[in-house]
C-alpha positions as CSV (number, residue, x, y, z in Angstrom):
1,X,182.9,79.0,125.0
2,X,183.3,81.7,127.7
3,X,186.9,82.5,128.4
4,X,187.8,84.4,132.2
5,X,189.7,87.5,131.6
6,X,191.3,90.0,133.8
7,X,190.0,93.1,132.8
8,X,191.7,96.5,132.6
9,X,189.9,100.1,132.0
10,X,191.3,102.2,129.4
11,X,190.7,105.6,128.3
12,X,191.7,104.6,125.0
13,X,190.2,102.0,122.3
14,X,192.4,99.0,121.8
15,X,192.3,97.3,118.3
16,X,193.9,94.0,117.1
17,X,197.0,94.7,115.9
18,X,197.1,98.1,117.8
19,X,200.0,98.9,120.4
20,X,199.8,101.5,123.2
21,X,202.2,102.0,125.9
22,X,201.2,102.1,129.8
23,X,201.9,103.2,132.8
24,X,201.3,101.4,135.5
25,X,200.8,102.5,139.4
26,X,197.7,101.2,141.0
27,X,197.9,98.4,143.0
28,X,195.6,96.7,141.7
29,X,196.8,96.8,138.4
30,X,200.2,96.2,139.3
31,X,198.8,92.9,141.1
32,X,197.9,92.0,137.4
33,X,200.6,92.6,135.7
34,X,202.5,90.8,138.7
35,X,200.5,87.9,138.1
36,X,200.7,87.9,134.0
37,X,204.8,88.6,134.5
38,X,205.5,85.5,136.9
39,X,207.3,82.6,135.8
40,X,206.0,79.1,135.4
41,X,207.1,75.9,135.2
42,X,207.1,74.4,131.9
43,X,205.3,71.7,133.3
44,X,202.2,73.8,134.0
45,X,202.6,75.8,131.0
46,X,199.6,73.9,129.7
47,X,197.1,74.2,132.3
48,X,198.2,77.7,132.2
49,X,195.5,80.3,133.4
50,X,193.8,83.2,131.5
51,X,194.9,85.0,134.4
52,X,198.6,83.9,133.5
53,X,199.3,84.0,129.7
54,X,200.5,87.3,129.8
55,X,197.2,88.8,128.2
56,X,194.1,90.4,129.8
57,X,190.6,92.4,128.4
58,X,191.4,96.1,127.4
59,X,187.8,97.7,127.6
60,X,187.1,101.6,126.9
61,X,186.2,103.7,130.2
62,X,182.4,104.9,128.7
63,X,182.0,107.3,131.6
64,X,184.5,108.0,134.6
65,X,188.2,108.1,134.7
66,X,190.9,105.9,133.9
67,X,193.3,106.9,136.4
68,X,193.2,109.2,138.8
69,X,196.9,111.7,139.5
70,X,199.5,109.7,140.6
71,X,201.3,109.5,144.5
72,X,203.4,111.8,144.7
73,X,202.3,114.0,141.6
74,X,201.3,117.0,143.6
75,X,197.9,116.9,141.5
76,X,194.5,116.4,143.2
77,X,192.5,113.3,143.6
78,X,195.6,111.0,143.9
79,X,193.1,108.4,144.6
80,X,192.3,104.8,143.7
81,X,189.7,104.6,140.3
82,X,187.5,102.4,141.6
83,X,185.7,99.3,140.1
84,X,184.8,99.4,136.7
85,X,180.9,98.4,135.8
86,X,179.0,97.9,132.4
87,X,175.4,98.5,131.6
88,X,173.1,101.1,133.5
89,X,174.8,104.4,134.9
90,X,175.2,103.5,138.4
91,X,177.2,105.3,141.3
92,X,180.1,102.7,140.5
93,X,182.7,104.1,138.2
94,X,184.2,103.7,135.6
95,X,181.5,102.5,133.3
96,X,183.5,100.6,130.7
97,X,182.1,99.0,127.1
98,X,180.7,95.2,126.7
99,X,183.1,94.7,123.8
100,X,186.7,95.2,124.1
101,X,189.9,93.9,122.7
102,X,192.7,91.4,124.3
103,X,195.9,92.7,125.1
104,X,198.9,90.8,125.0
105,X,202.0,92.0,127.0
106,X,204.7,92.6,124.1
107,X,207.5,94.7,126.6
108,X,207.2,95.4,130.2
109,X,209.9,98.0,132.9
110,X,209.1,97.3,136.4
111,X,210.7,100.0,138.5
112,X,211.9,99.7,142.0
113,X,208.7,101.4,144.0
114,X,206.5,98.9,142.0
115,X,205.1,101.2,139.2
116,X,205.3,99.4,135.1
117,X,205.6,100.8,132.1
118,X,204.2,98.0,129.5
119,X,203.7,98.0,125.4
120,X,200.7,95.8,124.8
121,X,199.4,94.6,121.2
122,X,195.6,94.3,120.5
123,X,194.6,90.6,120.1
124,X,191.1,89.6,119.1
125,X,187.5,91.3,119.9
126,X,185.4,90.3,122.6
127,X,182.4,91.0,124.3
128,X,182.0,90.6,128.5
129,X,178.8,88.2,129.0
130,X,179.4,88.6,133.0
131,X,181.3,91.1,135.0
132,X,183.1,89.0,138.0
133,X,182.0,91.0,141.2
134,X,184.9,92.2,143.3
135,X,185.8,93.5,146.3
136,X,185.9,97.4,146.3
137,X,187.3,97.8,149.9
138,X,190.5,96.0,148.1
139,X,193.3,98.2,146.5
140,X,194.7,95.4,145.1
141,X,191.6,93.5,143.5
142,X,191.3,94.0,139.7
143,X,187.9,92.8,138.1
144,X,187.9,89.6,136.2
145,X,185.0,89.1,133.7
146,X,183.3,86.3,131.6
147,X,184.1,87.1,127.6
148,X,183.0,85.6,124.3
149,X,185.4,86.4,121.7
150,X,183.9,87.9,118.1
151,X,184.0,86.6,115.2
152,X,186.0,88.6,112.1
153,X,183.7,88.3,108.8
154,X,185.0,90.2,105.7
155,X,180.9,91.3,104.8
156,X,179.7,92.2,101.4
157,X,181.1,94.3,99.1
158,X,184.3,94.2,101.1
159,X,187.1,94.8,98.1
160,X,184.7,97.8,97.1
161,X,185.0,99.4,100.4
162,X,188.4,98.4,100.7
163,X,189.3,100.6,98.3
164,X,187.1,103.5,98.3
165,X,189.0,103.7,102.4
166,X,192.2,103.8,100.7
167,X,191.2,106.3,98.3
168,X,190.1,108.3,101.3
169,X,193.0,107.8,103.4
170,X,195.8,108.8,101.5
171,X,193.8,112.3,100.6
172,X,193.8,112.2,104.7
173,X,197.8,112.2,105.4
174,X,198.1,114.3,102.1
175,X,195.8,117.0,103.8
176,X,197.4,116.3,107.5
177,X,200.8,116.6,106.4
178,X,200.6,119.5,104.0
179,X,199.7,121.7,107.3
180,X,202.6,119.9,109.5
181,X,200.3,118.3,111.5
182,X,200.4,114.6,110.6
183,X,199.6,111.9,113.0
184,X,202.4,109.0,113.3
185,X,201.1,106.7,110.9
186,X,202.3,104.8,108.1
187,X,200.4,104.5,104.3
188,X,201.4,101.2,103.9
189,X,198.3,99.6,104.6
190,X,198.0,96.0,104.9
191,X,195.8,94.4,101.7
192,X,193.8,92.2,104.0
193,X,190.4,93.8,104.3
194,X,189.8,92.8,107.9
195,X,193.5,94.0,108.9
196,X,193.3,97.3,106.8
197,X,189.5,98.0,108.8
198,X,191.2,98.0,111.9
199,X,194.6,99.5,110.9
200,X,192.8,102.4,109.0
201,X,190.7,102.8,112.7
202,X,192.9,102.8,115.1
203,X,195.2,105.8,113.2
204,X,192.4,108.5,112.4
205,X,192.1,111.2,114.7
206,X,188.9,110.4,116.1
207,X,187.2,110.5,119.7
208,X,187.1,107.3,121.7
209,X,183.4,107.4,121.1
210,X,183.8,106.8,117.2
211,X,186.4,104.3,118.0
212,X,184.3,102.3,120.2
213,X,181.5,102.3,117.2
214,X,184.4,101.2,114.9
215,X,185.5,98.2,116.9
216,X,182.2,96.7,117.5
217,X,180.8,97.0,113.4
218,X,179.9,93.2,112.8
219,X,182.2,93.2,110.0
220,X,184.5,94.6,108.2
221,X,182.7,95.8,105.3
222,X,180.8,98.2,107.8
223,X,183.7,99.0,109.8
224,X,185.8,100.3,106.6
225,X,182.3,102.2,105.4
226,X,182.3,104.0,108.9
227,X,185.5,104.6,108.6
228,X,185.1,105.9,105.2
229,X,182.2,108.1,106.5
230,X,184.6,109.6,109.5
231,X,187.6,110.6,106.5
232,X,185.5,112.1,104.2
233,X,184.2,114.7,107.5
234,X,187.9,114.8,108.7
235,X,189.0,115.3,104.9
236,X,186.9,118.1,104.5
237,X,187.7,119.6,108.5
238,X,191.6,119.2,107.3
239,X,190.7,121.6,104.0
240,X,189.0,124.2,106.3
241,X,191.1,127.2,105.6
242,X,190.0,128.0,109.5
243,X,192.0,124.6,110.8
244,X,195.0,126.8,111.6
245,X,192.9,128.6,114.5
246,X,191.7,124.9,115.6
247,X,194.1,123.7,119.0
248,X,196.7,120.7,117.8
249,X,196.3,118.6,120.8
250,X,194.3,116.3,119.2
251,X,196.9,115.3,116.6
252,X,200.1,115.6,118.5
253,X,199.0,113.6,122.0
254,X,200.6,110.6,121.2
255,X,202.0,110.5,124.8
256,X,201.8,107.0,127.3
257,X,198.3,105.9,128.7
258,X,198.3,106.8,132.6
259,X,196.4,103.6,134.7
């Protein structure tokens, strides 16, 4: 059954489970949050809306920007990001992914001149079967789109890749934090296989690319063997005596997500 979801652009992947703080200042995303924040009566709480149970579709930006620099930031561009678009590349950006993640409002700060800063929590996988057209000449219009949500299948050989991934990812914050430069991340990984594939995913240092291919394995048998793939290359690029020389951005940007 097809569910209608607002739909936000990230420039990060969202996984279930995961949380990532925002900030918001577009209009039209601070129409959404607007909407997901208002009260209602608990007389309609039933009937209640996608639109208005204070979750929406968190989809990876593919090609494009997130955000562009914000009023008043002095920076360039201070613009609106435009309508986001799946499939071909096409002169409408951003392109964002089919499959995405729900994300459920968890903590939200409205300030007085309208901007948020939000904590959402990644809710269950889905994949957009139609993009709602919207209005582009409309600052305040987000896209809604059509989703089918995934199902979570453990796969074969599951408990063996479970633990091959734990193997791996202790070696991983042994290496990271002998050189200082460990992510924040826990090792107390959940024994769930589905739960530790997506735990284990969303705290390696990895580009949104491999992300993306991580939240859309079929299960999670292939997901944790991907991810065992990716720690056994960042394993051995953490052992590189030459690491020193290599820029630490990638490890320390743990900073809020601009939209």
């Amino acid at each position: 059954m097809a569910v209608v979801l607002p739909i936000f652009p990230l420039n990060t992947v969202l996984f279930p489970g995961m949380s990532v703080p925002l900030h918001v200042f577009e209009p039209r995303y601070r129409s959404l949050v607007e909407e997901l924040t208002e009260p209602v009566a608990a007389e309609d709480e039933p009937e209640r809306s996608p639109q208005r149970q204070r979750r929406f579709g968190a989809v990876w930006i593919e090609l494009g920007h997130e955000v562009a620099a914000e009023p008043g930031s002095g920076e360039e561009g201070a613009t609106d990001t435009g309508i986001p678009a799946i499939g071909e590349p096409g002169t409408t950006l951003p392109r964002v992914s089919a499959t995405g993640c729900t994300a459920l409002l968890r903590d939200v700060r409205s300030y007085e001149d309208g901007r948020y800063d939000l904590l959402i929590e990644g809710g269950a996988r889905f994949t957009i079967t139609d993009l709602g057209s919207v209005d582009a000449s409309s600052p305040e219009e987000y896209a809604t789109a059509s989703v089918s949500f995934l199902a979570e299948h453990r796969g074969s050989n599951v408990d063996e890749h479970a633990e091959r991934v734990r193997e791996l990812y202790e070696t991983y914050c042994d290496r990271l934090a002998s050189i200082g430069m460990a992510p924040d991340i826990s090792r107390d990984l959940p024994k769930d296989p589905i739960a530790l594939s997506y735990t284990v995913a969303s705290t390696i240092v990895l580009d949104q690319a491999e992300k993306q291919r991580l939240l859309v394995a079929e299960d999670a048998a292939t997901r944790l063997a991907l991810a065992a793939r990716f720690l056994r290359r960042e394993n051995r690029i953490v052992a590189a005596p030459t690491l020193y020389n290599l820029p630490a951005g990638p490890f320390l940007d743990r900073g809020v997500s601009f939209n």
